[in-house]
C-alpha positions, 0 to 999 in steps of 0.5 A, a space after each residue: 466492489 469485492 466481498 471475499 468470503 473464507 478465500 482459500 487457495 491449496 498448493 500440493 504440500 502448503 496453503 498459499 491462502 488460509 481463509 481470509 474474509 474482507 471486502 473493498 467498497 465502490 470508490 477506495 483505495 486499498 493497499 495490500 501489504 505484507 512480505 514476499 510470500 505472504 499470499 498477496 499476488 495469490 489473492 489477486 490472482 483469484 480475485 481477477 479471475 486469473 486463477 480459480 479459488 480452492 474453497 471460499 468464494 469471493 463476488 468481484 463487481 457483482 460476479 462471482 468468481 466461481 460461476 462468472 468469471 468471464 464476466 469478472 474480467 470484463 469489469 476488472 483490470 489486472 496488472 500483474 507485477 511482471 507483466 507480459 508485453 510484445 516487444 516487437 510491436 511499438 507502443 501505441 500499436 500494441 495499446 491498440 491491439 490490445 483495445 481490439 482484444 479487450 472489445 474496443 473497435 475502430 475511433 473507439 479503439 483509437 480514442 481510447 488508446 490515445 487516452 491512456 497513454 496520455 495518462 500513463 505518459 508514454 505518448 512520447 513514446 508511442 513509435 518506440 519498440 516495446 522491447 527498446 523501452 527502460 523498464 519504468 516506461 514498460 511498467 506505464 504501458 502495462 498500466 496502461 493496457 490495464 486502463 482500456 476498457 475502464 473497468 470498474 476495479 484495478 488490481 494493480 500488483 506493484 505498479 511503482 516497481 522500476 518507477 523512478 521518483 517522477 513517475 512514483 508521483 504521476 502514477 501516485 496522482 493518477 491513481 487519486 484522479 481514478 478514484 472518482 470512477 473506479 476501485 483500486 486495489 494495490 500492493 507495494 513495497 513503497 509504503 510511503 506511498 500507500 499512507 499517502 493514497 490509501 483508505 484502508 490497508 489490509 496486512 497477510 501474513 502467512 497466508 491470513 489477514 493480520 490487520 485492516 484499517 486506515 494507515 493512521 489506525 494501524 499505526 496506533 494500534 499495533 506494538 510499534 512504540 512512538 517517540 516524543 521529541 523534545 527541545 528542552 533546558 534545565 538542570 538535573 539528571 534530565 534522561 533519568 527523571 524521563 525514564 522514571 515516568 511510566 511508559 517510557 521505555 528509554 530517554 537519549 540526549 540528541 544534541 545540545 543545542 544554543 544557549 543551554 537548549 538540548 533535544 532528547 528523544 524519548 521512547 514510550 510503549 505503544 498507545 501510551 501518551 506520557 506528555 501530560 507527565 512530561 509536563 508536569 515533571 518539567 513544572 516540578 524540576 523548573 525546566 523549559 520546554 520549547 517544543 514537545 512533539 509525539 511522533 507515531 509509528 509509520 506504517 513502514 513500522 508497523 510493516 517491518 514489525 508483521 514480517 518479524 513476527 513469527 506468532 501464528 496469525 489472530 482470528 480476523 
């Protein structure tokens, strides 16, 4: 569905884009991660043919960005992160303007309006003046207009922005629902969101791309450090004995708990598992151990890490 080849965009004095190559298959969803200034929005831009590349090319639905790009719009619905509405026209007449632009005509155009914002959940609100609406539901009309044509990829740049919980969680499940018949490529600062609907995140920073693999993947691999949780009773100098095993970086009692249980945290290195070690100290040292539970950096960690870094970006 998208192949970026070297994708590259120049500003006078600065690179907003260095490069990148990677490609989105027919039927994902992909997360576009990274902090404010990374190129994100850049990237889509070029990629909806909203702004030409400077160098690098990219195929968009079987068009090239360069030579097709009328043709790329046809089949790409963008949504930018502030997106421009007519606040003077209500809901469903400016949906239905919009269908009209977009190629729709006459039942079709009524249909499909229809349709859309019953997706979205704006129906409610089709009499409304857009300019009278709270910004969460200018944002579900914006997607809205985004879902006309149906086009075979959306870009969608922070959609859940201005969104209150509810709504995070329809867009959430309509986005999944999508899947079956279309391409979505998001960006978002909801990281929570994107481990639970995205196949495959990709990471820029700088400008390049520093990671791409699956929420879970990610999490694994790059240097945040995990935590094992335990609920535990014996006697001795428990946390030290802990921090003695290799990998472990540091053991902290919690809190004491009934009839001389205890919860300690212990936190290892990354891609280090030290149960087994664990274990096997407890067997030696005659303790107890109820519960024994790894958890794994989140892909808020692994975000929070990228921003922090100041390391020039790996080679993809």
């Amino acid at each position: 569905m998208i192949e970026a080849q070297d994708l590259t965009k120049r500003y006078a004095g600065r690179t907003a884009v260095d490069a990148i190559s990677f490609f989105v298959k027919p039927g994902e969803i992909v997360g576009f991660l990274g902090p404010n200034g990374a190129g994100k929005t850049t990237t889509m831009r070029m990629l909806s043919g909203y702004m030409p590349p400077s160098s690098g090319s990219a195929v968009v639905a079987g068009y090239d960005v360069f030579r097709d790009s009328i043709d790329v719009r046809r089949n790409v619905g963008y949504m930018p992160e502030n997106a421009p509405l007519y606040g003077d026209l209500r809901v469903k007449e400016y949906l239905h303007f919009r269908a009209e632009l977009k190629g729709l005509r006459g039942r079709e155009a009524r249909r499909r309006t229809g349709e859309v914002m019953d997706m979205c959940g704006v129906t409610d609100m089709r009499r409304r003046l857009i300019c009278n609406l709270s910004k969460g539901y200018r944002q579900r009309v914006a997607l809205a207009d985004t879902l006309l044509h149906q086009p075979q990829l959306l870009i969608l740049d922070e959609p859940t922005n201005g969104l209150d919980p509810t709504q995070i969680r329809h867009i959430r499940e309509m986005l999944v629902g999508l899947k079956e018949r279309q391409t979505v490529m998001l960006s978002t600062h909801i990281l929570s969101e994107v481990e639970k609907i995205c196949d495959r995140v990709i990471m820029i920073h700088h400008g390049r791309i520093r990671a791409c693999d699956t929420p879970q993947n990610l999490a694994r691999q790059l240097r945040a450090a995990a935590t094992v949780s335990l609920e535990i009773k014996g006697k001795g100098p428990m946390t030290g004995l802990l921090e003695a095993l290799p990998g472990v970086r540091k053991a902290e009692q919690e809190e004491n708990l009934n009839e001389g249980w205890k919860t300690i945290m212990v936190r290892v290195e990354a891609q280090c598992d030290p149960r087994e070690a664990i274990l096997e100290l407890a067997t030696k040292e005659h303790w107890i151990i109820r519960e024994m539970h790894q958890q794994l950096p989140s892909l808020e960690d692994v975000f929070v890490e990228l921003a922090a870094s100041d390391a020039p970006p790996a080679d993809q």
